[in-house]
N, C-alpha and C positions, 0 to 999 in steps of 0.2 A: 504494500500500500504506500501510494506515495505522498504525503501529506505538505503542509507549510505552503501561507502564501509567496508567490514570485519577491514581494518585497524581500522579505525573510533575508533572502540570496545575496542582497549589497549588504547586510548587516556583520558582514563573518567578522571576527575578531581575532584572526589564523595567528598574527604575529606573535602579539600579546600575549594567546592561548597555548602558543608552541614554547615560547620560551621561560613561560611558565612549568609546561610541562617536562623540560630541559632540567628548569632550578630544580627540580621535582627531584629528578633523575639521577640528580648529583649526590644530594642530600639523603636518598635511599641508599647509595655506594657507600655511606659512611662522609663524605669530603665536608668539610665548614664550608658553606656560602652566606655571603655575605651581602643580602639582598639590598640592592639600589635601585629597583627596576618601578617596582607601583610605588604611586606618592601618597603614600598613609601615613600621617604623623605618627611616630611612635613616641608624642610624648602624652600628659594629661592634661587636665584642663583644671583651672586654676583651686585651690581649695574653698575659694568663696561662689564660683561658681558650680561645685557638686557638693557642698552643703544646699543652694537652693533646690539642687532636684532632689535630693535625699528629701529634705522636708518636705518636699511638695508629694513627693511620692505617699508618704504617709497620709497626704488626706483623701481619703474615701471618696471625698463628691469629687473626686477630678478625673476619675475614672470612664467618663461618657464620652461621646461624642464633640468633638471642637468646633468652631465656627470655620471653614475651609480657608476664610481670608488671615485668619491668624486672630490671637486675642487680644482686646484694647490694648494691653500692657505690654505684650510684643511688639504690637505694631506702633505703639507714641516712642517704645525705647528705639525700635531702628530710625524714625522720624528724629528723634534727640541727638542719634552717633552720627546720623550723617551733617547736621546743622553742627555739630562739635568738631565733626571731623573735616570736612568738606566746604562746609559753611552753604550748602544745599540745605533749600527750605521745601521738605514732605509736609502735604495732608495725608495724612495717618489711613485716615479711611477711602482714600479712594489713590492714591501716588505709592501704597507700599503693601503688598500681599507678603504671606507666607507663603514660604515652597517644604516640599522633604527633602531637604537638596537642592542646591541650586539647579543640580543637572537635571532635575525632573523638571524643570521649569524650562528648561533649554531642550528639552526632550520633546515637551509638548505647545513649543511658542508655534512652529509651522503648522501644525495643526489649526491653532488659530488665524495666523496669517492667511497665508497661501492654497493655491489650489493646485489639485494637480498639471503641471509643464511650468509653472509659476517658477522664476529661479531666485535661488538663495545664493546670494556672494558668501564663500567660508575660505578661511584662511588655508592656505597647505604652507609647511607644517599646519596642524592644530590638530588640537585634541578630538576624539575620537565622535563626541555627542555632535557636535557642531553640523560634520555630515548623516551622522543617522538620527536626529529627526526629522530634516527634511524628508530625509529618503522613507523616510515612515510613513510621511503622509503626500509621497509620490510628487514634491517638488525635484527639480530637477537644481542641478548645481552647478555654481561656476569656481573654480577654485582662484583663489587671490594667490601670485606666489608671492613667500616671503621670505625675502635675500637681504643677503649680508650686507649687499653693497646699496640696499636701499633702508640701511637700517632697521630691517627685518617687519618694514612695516608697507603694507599694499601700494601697490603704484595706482591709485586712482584714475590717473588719466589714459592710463592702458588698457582700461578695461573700454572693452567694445560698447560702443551707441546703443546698438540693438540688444545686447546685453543688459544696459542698466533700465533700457524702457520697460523689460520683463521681468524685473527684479522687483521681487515684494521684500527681500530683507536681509541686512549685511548682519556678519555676525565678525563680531572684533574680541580681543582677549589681552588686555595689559593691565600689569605685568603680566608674562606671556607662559604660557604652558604650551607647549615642550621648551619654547627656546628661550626663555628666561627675558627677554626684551621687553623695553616698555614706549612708552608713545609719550608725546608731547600735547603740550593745548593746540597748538598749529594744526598739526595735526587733523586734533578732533573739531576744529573750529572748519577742515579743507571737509572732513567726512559729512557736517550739517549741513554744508553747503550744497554739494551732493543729493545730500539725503532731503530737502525742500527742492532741490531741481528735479530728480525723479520719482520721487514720492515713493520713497522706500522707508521701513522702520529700522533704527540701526539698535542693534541688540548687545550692548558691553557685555562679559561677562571678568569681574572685578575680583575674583575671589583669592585674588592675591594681594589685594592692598597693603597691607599693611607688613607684608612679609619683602623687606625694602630695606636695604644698609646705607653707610657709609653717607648718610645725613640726606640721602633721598626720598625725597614723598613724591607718590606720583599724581598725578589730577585726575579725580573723578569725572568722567566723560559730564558726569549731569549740572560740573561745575561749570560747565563750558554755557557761553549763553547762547540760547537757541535749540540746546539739547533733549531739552523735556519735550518740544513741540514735534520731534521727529524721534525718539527713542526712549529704549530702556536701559537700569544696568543688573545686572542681578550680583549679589555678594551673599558670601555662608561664613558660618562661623566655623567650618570643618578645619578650617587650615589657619587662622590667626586665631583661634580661643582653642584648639585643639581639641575641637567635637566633631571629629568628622563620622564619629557610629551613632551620633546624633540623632543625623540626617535633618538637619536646621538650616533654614538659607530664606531669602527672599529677592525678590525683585520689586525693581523703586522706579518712577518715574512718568512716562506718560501713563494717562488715568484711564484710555480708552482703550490702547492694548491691555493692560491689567485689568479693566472690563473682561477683555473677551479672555483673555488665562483664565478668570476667574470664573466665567460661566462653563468653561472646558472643564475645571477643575472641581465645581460643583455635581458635576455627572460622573465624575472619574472615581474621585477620592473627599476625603474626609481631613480634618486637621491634621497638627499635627496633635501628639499627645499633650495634655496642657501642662506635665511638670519637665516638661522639653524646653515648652516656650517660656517657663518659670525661666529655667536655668539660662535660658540665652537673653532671655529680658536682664539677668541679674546678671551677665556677663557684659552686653552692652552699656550697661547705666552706671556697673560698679566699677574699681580701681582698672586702670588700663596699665597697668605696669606689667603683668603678664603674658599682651602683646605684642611689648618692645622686651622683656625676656626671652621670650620666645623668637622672634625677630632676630635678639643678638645671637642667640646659639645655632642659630641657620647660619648667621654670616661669620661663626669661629669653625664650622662644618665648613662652609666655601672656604675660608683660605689653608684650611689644612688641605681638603682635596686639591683645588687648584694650583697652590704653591708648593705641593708633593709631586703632584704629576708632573706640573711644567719642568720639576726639579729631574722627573725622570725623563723629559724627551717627549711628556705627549703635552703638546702646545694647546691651550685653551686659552680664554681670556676668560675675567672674573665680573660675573655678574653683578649689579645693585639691585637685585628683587629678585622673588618667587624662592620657590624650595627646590630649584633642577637649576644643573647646569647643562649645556648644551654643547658637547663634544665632537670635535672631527674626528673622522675614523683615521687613525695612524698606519694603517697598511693598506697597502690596494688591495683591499676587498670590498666585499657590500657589506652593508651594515650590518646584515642581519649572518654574515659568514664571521664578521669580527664579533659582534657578541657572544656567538656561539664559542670559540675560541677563548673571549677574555672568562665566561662561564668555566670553560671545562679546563685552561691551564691554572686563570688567576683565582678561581672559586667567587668570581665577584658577578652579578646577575644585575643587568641593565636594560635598558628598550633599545632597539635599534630605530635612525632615525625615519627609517620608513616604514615603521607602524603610526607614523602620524601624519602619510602623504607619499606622492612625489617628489615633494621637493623637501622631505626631509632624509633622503638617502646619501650617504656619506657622511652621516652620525649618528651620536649613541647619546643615549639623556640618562642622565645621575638625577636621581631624589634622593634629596639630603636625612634622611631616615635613619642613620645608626648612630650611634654615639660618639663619640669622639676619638673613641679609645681600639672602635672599628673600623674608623676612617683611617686613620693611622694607618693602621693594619692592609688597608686596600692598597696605599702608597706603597706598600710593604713586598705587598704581592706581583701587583704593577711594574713594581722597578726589577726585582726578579726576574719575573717571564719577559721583560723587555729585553734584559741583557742577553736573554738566547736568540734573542730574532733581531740582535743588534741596531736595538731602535735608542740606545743611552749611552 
């Protein structure tokens, strides 16, 4: 019997799923691996932030059903971080939803937008959702590529006429996941321009902000003026309050695409759990020293990798955002023949960069995941198996 609709088919996740089952492989032989590959904070979240879900857990009536768009008290605290942070002024009730996740928010936006041959602009490199909701709900896609020599950020006036007259909605990502790059006001000021000339929704998704060194902040797309009138941005607390098993996140901004998320999400799903939204409310509103701790030990993880490797011969440059860095492959291979290699000499497990494109081939992406003291260790191993294939 043969089952699964055709969509099904552009969803495969082979790369991912293979070198996965690779780490897998290793780790059953007995070998230490030293997994860098998925971007799962392995650290906690702050002690005043799982006191309020522990108390909240204990009260009985919180145990029902939530309101889909989030509760008052989540949604006035993302309204409060972002006027604190950004200096962006949200209505509560109609400029900021809950998500489970940002990703299910970016999962289910084309759904809302677009109809089926309708094209969505998505970055190559990018992460992996960006193309499979379109492809979900049978829009079709144009990929932006995103190079070095353009500062890793889309060439706008390259993209075709007929292109952008068929385009229902850009989906943009800074600080950038896979390749750790961030954008400018310019920038976002060249993208609204755009986005009121062909009437497209432009979709940030921000869920790195605050993971930023070396005295960097980067600008909130919605800081930009003119930005609400043609887009969203969505942010989570997965990766800067280190709740990513959470699944806590939201999107902020125009009120009539969060209209129609929120009439999709009314059919779909249900809240989140209410002492979820406790703990991210009391995450949001409470002490923020937490996510410039968390911040700083990302960027003492970057210069121990960065300045071990460079130290061994494999040349990278050093990020100022996000939890990845974003590596050239040091031998003439494909990316996906050199992970497999840096897996089974150096015991170290990474993505190769064409699980996130096209134009991410000819690299491998680190999440900054292990401690310090396994970073180390990766330098360790790195400089080792370099010197037999005389790369140091």
């Amino acid at each position: 019997m043969s089952i699964g609709a055709t969509r099904m088919q552009k969803l495969a996740s082979a790369i991912f799923s293979q070198v996965d089952d690779l780490r897998k492989a290793e780790i059953a032989k007995g070998k230490d691996v030293i997994t860098l590959s998925i971007g799962s904070p392995d650290m906690a979240p702050a002690p005043h932030i799982v006191e309020a879900l522990a108390e909240s857990v204990k009260d009985l009536s919180k145990y029902g059903y939530t309101l889909t768009r989030g509760s008052a008290e989540f949604l006035n605290a993302v309204a409060d971080w972002y006027k604190q942070e950004f200096d962006v002024t949200l209505e509560p009730n109609t400029e900021v939803h809950s998500l489970i996740g940002s990703q299910e928010g970016l999962a289910h936006l084309s759904t809302c937008l677009t109809n089926p041959g309708d094209i969505v602009l998505v970055p190559d490199p990018g992460y992996p959702i960006y193309s499979a909701g379109p492809l979900s709900a049978d829009a079709e896609l144009y990929y932006m590529p995103l190079l070095e020599e353009n500062g890793y950020l889309p060439d706008l006036e390259a993209i075709p006429e007929e292109v952008y007259h068929k385009a229902k909605m850009m989906i943009l990502n800074y600080p950038n996941n896979p390749l750790a790059a961030t954008a400018t006001v310019e920038f976002f000021e060249k993208v609204i321009e755009y986005a009121r000339k062909y009437e497209f929704v432009v979709c940030h998704d921000f869920a790195y902000s605050h993971l930023v060194f070396d005295g960097y902040r980067p600008p909130s797309f919605l800081s930009v003026e003119g930005a609400k009138e043609v887009g969203i941005e969505f942010n989570s607390l997965s990766k800067s309050f280190n709740m990513a098993g959470c699944r806590v996140g939201y999107v902020v901004g125009n009120k009539d695409v969060i209209d129609l998320l929120s009439r999709l999400k009314s059919n779909y799903d249900y809240g989140i759990f209410y002492p979820i939204q406790k703990a991210a409310a009391a995450a949001l509103t409470g002490p923020q020293d937490c996510v410039y701790e968390t911040a700083e030990t990302y960027r003492r993880r970057r210069d121990i990798l960065v300045d071990g490797l460079n130290q061994c011969g494999w040349k990278m440059d050093k990020p100022i955002a996000s939890m990845y860095l974003w590596a050239p492959v040091p031998t003439d291979q494909s990316s996906y023949d050199f992970t497999v290699d840096l897996l089974q000499n150096a015991g170290v497990a990474v993505i190769p960069g064409s699980a996130f494109g096209e134009y991410g081939e000819g690299y491998v992406r680190f999440a900054l995941v292990q401690p310090e003291d396994r970073l180390k260790q990766v330098v360790e191993r790195v400089g080792e198996w370099f010197k037999t294939l005389g790369l140091n």
